[in-house]
PyMOL Python script that loads the backbone (N, CA, C, O; Angstrom):
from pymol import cmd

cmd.read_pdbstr("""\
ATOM      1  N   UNK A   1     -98.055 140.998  82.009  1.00  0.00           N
ATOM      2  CA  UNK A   1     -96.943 141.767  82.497  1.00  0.00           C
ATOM      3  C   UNK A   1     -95.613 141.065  82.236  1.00  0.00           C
ATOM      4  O   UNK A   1     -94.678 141.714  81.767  1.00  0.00           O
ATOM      5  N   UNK A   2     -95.477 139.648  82.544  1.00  0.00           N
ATOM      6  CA  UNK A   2     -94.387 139.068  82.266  1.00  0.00           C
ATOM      7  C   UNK A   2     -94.129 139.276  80.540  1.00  0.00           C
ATOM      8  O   UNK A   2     -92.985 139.191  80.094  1.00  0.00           O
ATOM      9  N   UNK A   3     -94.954 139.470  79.907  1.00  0.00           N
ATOM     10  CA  UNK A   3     -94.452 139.162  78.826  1.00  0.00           C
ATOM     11  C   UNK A   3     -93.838 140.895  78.266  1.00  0.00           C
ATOM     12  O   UNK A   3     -92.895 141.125  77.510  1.00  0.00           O
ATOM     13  N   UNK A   4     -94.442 141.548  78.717  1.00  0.00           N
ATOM     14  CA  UNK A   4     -93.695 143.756  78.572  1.00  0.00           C
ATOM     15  C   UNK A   4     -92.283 143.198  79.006  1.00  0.00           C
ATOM     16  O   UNK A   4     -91.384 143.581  78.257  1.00  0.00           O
ATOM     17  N   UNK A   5     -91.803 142.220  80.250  1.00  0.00           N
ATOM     18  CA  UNK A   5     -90.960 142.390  80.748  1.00  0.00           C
ATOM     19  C   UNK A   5     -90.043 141.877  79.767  1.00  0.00           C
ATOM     20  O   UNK A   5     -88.962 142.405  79.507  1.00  0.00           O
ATOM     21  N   UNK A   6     -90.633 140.519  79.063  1.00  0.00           N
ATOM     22  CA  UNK A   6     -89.871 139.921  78.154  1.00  0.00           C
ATOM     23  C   UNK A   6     -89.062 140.690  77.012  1.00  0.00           C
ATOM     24  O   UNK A   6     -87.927 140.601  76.543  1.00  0.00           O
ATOM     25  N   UNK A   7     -90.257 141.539  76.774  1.00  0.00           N
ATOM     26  CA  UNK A   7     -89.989 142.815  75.361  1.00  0.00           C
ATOM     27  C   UNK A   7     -88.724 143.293  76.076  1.00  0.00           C
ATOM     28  O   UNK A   7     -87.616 143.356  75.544  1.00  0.00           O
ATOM     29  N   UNK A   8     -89.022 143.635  77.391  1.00  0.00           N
ATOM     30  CA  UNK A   8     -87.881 144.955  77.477  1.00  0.00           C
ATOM     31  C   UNK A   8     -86.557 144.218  77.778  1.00  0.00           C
ATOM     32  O   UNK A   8     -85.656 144.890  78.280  1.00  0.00           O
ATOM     33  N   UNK A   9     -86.402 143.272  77.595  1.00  0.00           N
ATOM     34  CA  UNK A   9     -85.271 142.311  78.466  1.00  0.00           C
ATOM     35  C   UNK A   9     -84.752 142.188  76.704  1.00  0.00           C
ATOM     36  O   UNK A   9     -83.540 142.383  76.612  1.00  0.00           O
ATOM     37  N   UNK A  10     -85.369 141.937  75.475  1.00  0.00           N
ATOM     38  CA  UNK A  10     -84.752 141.392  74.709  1.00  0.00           C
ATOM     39  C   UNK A  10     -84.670 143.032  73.621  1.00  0.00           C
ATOM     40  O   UNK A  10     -84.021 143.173  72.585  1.00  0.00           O
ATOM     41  N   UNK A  11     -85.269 143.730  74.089  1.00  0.00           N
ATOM     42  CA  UNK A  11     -85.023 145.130  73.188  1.00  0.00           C
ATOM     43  C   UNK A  11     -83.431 145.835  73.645  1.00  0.00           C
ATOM     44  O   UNK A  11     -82.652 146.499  72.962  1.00  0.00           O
ATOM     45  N   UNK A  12     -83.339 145.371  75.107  1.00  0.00           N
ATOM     46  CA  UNK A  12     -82.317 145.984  76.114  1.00  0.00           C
ATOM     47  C   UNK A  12     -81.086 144.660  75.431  1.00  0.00           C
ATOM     48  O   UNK A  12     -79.956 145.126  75.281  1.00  0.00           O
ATOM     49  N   UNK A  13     -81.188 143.640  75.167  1.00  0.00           N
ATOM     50  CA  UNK A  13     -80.230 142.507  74.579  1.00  0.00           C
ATOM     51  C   UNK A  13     -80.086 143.260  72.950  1.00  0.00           C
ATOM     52  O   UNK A  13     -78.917 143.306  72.566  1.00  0.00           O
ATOM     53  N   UNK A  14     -80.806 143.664  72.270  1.00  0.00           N
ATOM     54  CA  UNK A  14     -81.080 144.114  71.057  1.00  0.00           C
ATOM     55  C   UNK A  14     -79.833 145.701  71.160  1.00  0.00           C
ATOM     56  O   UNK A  14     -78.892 145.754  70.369  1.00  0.00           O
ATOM     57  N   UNK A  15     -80.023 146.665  72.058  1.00  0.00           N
ATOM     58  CA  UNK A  15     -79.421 147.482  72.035  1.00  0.00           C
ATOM     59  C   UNK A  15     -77.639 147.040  72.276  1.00  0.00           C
ATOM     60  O   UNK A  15     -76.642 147.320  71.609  1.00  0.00           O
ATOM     61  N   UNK A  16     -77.762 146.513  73.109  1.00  0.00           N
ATOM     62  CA  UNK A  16     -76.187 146.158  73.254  1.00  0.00           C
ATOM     63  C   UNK A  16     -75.733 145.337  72.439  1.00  0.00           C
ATOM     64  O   UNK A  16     -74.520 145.128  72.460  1.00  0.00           O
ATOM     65  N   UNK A  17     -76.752 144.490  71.288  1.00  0.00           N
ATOM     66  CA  UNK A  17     -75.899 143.652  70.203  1.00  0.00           C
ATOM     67  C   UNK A  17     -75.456 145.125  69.505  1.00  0.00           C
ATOM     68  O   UNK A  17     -74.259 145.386  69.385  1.00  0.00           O
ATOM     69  N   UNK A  18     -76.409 145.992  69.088  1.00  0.00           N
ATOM     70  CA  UNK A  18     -76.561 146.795  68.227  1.00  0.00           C
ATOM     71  C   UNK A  18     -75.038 147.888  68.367  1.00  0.00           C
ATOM     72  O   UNK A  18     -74.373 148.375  67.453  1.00  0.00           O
ATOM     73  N   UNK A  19     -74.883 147.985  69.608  1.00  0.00           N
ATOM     74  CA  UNK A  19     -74.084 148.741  70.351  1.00  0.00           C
ATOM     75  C   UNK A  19     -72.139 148.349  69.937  1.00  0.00           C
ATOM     76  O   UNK A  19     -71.138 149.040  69.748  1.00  0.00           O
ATOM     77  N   UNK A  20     -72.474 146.770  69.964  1.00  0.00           N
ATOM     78  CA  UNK A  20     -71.415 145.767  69.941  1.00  0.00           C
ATOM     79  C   UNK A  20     -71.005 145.935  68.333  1.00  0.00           C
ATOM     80  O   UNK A  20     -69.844 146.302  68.148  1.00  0.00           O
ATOM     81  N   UNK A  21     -71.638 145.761  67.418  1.00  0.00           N
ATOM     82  CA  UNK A  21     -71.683 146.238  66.185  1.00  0.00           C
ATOM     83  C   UNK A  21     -71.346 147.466  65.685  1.00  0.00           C
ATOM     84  O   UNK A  21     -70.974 147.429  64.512  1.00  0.00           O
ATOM     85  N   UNK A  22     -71.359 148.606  66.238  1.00  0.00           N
ATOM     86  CA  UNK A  22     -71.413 149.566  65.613  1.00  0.00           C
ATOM     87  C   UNK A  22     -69.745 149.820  65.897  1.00  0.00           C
ATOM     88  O   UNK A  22     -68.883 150.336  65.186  1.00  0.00           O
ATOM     89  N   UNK A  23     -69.666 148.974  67.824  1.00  0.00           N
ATOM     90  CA  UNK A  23     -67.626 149.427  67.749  1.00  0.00           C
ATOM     91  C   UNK A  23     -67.027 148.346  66.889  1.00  0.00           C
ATOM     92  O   UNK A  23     -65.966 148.609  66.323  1.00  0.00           O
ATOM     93  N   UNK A  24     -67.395 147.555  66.778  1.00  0.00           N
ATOM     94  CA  UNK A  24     -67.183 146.271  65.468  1.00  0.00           C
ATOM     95  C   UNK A  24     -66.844 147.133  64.010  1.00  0.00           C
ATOM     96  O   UNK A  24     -65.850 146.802  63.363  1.00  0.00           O
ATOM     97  N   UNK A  25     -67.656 148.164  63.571  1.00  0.00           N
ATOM     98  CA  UNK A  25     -67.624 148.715  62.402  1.00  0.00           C
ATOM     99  C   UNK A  25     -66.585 149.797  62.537  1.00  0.00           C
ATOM    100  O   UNK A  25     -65.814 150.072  61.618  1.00  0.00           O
ATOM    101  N   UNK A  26     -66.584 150.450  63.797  1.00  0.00           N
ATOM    102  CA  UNK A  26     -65.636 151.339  63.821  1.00  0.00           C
ATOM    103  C   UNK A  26     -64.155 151.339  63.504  1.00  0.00           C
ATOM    104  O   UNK A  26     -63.477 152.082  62.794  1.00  0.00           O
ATOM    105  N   UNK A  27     -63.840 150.219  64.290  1.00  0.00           N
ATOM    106  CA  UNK A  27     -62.452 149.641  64.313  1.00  0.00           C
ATOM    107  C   UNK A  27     -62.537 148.785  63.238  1.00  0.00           C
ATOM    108  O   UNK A  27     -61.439 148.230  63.264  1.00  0.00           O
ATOM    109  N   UNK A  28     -63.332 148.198  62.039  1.00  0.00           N
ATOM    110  CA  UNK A  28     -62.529 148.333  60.452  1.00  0.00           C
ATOM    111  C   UNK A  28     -62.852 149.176  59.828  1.00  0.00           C
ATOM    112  O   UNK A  28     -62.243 149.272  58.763  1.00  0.00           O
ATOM    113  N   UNK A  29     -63.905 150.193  60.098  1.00  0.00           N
ATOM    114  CA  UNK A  29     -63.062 151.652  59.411  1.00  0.00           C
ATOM    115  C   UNK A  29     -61.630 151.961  59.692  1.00  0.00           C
ATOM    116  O   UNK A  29     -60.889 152.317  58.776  1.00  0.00           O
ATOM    117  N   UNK A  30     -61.164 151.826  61.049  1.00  0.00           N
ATOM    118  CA  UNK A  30     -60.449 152.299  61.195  1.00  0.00           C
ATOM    119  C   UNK A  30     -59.148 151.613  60.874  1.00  0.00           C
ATOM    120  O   UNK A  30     -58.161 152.344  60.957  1.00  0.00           O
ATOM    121  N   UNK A  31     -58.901 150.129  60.459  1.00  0.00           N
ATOM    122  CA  UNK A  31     -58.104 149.513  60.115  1.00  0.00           C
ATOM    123  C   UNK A  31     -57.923 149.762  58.468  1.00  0.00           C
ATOM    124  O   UNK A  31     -56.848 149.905  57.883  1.00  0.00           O
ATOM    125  N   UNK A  32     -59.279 149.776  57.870  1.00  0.00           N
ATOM    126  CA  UNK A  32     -59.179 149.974  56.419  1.00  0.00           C
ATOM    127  C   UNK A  32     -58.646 151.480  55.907  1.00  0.00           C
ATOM    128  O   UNK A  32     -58.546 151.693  54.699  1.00  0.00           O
ATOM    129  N   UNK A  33     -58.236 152.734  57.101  1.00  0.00           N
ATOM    130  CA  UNK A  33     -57.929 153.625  56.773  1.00  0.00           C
ATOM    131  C   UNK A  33     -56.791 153.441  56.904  1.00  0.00           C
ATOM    132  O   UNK A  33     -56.295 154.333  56.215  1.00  0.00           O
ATOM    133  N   UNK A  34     -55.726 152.687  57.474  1.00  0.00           N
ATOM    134  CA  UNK A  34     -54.397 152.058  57.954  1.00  0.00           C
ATOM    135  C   UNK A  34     -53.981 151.739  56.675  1.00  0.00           C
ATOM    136  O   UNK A  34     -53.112 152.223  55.949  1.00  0.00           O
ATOM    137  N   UNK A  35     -54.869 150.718  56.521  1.00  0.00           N
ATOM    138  CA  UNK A  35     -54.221 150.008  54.934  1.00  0.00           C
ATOM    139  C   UNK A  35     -54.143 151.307  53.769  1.00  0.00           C
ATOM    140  O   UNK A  35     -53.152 151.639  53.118  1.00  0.00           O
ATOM    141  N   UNK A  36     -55.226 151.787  53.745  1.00  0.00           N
ATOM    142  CA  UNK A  36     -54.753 152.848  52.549  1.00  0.00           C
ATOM    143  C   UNK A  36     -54.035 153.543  52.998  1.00  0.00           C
ATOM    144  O   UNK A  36     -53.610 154.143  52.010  1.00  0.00           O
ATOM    145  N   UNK A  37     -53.401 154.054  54.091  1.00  0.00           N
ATOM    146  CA  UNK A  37     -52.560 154.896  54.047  1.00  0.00           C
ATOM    147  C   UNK A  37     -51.103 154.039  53.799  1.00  0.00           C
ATOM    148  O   UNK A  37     -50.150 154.373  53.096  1.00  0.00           O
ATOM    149  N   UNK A  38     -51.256 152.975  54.520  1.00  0.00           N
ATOM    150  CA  UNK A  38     -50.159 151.903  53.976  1.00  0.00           C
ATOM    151  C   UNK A  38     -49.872 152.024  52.647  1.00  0.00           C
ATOM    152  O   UNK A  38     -48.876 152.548  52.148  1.00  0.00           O
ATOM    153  N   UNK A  39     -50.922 151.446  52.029  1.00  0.00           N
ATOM    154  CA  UNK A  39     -50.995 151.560  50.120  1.00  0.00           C
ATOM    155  C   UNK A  39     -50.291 153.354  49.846  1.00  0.00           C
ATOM    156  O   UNK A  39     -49.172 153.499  49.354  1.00  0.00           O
ATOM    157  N   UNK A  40     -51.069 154.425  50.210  1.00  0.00           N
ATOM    158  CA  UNK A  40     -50.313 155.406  49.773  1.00  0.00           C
ATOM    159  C   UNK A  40     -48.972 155.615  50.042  1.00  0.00           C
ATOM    160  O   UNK A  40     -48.304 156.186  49.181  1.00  0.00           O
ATOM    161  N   UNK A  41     -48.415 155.233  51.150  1.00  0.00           N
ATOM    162  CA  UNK A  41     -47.127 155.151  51.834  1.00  0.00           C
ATOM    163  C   UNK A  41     -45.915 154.410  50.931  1.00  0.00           C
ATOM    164  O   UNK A  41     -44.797 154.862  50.687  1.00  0.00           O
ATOM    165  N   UNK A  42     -46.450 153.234  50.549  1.00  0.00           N
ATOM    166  CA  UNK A  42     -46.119 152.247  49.421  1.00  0.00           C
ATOM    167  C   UNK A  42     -45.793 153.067  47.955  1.00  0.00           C
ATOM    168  O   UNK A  42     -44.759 153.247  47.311  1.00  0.00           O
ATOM    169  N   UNK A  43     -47.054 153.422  47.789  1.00  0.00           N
ATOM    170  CA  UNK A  43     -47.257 154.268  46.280  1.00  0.00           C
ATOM    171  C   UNK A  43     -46.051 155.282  46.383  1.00  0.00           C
ATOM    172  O   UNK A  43     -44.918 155.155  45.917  1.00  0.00           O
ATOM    173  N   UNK A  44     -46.358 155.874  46.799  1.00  0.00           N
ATOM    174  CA  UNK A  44     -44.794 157.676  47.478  1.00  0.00           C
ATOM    175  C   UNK A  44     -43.986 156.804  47.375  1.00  0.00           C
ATOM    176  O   UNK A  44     -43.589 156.553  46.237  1.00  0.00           O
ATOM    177  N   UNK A  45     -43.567 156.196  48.268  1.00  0.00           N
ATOM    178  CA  UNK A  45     -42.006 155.604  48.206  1.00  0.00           C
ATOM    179  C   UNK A  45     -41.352 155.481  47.093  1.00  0.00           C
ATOM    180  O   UNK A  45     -40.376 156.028  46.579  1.00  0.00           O
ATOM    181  N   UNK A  46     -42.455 154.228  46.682  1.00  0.00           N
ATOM    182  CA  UNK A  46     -42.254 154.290  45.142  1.00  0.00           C
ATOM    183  C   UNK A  46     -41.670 155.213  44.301  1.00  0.00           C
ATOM    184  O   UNK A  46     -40.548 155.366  43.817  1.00  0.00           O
ATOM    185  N   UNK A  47     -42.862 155.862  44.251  1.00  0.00           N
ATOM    186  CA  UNK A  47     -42.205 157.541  43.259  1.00  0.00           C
ATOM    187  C   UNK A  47     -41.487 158.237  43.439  1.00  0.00           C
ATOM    188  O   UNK A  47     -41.059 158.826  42.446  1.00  0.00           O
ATOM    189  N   UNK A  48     -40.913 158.601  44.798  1.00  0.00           N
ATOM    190  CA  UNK A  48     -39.897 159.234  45.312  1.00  0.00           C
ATOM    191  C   UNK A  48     -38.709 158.318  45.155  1.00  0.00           C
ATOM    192  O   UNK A  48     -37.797 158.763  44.457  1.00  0.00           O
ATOM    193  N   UNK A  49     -38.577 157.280  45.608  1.00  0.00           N
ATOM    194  CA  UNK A  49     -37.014 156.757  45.502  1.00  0.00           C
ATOM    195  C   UNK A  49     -36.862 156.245  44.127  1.00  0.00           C
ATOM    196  O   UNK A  49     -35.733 155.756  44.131  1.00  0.00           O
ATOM    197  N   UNK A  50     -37.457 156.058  42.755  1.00  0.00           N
ATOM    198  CA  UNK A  50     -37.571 155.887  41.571  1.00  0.00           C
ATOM    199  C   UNK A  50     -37.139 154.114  41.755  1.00  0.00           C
ATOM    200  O   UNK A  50     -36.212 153.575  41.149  1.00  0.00           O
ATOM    201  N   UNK A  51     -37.528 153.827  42.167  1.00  0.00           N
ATOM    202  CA  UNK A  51     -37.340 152.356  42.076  1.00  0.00           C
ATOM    203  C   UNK A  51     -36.016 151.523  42.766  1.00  0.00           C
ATOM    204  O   UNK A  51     -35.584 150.425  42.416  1.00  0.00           O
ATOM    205  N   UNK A  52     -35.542 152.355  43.801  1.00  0.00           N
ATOM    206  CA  UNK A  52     -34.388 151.891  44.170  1.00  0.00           C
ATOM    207  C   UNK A  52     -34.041 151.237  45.384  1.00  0.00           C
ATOM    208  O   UNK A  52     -33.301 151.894  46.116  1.00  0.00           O
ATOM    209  N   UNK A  53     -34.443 149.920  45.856  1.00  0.00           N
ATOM    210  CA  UNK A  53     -35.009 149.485  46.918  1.00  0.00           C
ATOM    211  C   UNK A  53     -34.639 149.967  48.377  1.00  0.00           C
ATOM    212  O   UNK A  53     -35.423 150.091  49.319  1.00  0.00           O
ATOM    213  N   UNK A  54     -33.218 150.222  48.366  1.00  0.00           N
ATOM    214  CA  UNK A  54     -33.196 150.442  49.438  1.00  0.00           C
ATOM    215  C   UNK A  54     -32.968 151.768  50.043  1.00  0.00           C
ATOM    216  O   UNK A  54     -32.701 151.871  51.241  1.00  0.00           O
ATOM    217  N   UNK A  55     -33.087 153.048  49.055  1.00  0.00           N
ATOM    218  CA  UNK A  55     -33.929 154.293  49.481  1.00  0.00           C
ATOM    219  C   UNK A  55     -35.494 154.262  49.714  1.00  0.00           C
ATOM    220  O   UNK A  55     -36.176 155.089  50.319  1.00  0.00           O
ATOM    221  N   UNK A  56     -35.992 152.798  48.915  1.00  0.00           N
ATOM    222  CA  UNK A  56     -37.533 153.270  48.878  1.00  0.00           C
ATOM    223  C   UNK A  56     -37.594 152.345  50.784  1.00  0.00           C
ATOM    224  O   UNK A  56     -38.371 152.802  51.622  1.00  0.00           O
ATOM    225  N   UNK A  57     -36.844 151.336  51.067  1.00  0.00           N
ATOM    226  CA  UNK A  57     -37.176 151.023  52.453  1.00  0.00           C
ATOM    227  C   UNK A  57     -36.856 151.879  53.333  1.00  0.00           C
ATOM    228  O   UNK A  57     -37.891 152.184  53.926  1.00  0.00           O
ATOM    229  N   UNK A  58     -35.995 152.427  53.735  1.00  0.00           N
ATOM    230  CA  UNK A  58     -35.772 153.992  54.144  1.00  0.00           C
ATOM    231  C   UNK A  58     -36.698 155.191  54.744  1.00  0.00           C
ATOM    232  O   UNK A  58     -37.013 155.652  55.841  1.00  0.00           O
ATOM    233  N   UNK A  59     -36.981 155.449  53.145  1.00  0.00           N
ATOM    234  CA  UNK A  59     -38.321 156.285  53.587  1.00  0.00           C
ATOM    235  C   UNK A  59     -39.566 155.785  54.149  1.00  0.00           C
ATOM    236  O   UNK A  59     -40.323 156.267  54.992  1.00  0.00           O
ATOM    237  N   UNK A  60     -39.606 154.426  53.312  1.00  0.00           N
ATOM    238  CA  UNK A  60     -41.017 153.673  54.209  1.00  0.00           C
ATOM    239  C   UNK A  60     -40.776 154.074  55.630  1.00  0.00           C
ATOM    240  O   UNK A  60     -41.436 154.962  56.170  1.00  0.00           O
ATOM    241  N   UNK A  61     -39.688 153.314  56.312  1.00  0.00           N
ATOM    242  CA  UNK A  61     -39.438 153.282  57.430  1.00  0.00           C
ATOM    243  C   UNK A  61     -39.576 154.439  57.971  1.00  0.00           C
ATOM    244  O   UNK A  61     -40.304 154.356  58.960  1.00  0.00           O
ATOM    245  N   UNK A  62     -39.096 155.795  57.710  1.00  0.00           N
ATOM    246  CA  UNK A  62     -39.146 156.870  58.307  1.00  0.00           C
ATOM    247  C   UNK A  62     -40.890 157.488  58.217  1.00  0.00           C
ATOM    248  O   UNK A  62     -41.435 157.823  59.269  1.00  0.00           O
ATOM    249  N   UNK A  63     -41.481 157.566  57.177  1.00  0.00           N
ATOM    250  CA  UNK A  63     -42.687 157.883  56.751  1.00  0.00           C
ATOM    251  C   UNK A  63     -43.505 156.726  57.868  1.00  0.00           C
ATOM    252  O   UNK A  63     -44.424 157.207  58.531  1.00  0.00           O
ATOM    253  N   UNK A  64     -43.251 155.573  58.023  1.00  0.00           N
ATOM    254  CA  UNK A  64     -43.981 154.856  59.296  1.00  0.00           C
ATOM    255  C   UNK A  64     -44.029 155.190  60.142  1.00  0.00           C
ATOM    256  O   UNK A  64     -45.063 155.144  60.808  1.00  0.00           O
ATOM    257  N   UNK A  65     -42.610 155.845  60.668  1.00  0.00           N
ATOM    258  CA  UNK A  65     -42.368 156.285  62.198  1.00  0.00           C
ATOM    259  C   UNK A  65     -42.994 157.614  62.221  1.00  0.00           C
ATOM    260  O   UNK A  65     -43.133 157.716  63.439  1.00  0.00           O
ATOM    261  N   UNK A  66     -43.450 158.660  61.757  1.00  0.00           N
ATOM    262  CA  UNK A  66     -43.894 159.854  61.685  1.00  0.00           C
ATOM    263  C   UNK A  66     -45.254 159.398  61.718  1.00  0.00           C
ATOM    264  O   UNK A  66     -45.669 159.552  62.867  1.00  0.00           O
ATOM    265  N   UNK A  67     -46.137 158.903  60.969  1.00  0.00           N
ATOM    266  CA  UNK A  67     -47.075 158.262  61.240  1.00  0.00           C
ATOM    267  C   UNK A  67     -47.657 158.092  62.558  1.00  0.00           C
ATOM    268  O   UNK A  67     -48.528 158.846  62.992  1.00  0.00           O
ATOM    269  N   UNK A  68     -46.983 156.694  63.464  1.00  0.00           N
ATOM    270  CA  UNK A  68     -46.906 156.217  64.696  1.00  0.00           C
ATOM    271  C   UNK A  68     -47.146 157.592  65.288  1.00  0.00           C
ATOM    272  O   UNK A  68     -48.274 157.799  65.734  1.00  0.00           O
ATOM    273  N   UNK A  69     -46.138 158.677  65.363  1.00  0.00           N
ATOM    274  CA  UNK A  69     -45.948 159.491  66.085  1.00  0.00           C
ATOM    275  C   UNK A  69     -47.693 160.546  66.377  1.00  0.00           C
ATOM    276  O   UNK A  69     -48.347 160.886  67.363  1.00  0.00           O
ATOM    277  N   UNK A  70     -47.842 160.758  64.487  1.00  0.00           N
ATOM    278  CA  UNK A  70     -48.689 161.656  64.519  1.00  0.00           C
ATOM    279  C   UNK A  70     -49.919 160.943  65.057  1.00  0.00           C
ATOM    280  O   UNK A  70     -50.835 161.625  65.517  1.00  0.00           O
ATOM    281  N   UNK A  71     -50.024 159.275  65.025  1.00  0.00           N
ATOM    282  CA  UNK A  71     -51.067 158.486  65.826  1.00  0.00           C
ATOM    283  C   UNK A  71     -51.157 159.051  67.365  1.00  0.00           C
ATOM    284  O   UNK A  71     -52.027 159.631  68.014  1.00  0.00           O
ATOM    285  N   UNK A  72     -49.957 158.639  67.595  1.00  0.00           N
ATOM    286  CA  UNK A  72     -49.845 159.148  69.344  1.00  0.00           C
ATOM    287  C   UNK A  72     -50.865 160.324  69.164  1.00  0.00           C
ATOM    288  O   UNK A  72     -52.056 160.312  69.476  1.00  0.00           O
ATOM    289  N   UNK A  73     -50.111 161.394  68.565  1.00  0.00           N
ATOM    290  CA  UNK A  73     -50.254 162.958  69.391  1.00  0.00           C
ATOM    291  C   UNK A  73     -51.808 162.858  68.926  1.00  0.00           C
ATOM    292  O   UNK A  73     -52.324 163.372  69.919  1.00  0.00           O
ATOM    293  N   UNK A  74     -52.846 162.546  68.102  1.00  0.00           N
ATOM    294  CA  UNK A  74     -54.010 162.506  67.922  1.00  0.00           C
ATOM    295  C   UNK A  74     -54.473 162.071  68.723  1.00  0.00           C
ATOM    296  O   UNK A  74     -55.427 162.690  69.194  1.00  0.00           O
ATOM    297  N   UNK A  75     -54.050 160.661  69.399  1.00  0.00           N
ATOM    298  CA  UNK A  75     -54.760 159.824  70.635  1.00  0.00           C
ATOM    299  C   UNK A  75     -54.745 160.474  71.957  1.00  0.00           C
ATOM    300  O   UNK A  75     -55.648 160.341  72.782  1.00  0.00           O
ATOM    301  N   UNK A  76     -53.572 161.256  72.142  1.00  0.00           N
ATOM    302  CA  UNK A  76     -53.658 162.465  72.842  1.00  0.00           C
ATOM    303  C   UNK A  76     -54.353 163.602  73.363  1.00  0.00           C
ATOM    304  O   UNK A  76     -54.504 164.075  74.489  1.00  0.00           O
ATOM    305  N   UNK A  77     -54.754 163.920  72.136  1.00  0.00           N
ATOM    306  CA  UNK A  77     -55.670 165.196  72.071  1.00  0.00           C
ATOM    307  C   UNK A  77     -56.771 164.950  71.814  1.00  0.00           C
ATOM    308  O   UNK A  77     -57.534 165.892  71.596  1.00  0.00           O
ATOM    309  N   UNK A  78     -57.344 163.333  71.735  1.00  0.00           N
ATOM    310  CA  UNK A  78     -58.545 163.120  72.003  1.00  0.00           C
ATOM    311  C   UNK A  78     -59.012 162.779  73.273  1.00  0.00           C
ATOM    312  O   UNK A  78     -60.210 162.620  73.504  1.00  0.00           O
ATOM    313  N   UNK A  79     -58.069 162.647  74.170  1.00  0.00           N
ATOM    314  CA  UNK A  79     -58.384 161.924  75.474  1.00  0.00           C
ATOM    315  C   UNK A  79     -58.628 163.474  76.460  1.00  0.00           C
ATOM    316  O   UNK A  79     -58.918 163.407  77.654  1.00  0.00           O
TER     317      UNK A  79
END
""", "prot")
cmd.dss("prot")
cmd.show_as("cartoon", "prot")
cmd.util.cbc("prot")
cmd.orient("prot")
């Protein structure tokens, strides 16, 4: 009997590593979707301000803040 108990003590340790991992994976999906949108954010600027630095920081900046925003209102409407 002690030893079923053992199983279930380390299957029950097994689930919550497993558990721990999976929000581990979530949150760098969810960072690696940051960066590419970063990278696309980057890319646009680019092409839109034709190379002119300080229209292309500009729009970064504004295109960030819309971003942020549309983060909020999603975190929002998931709660």
């Amino acid at each position: 009997m002690a030893a079923y108990q053992q199983l279930r003590e380390e299957l029950a340790d097994a689930h919550t590593t497993i558990e721990h991992l999976r929000a581990d994976e979530r949150e760098r999906e969810k960072q690696l979707r940051e960066y590419q949108n970063q990278e696309n954010i980057v890319k646009l600027v680019q092409t839109i301000a034709g190379g002119e630095p300080t229209q292309a920081n500009e729009l970064k900046q504004r295109l960030n803040e819309y971003i942020r925003e549309l983060d909020k209102c999603l975190a929002y409407l998931r709660e």
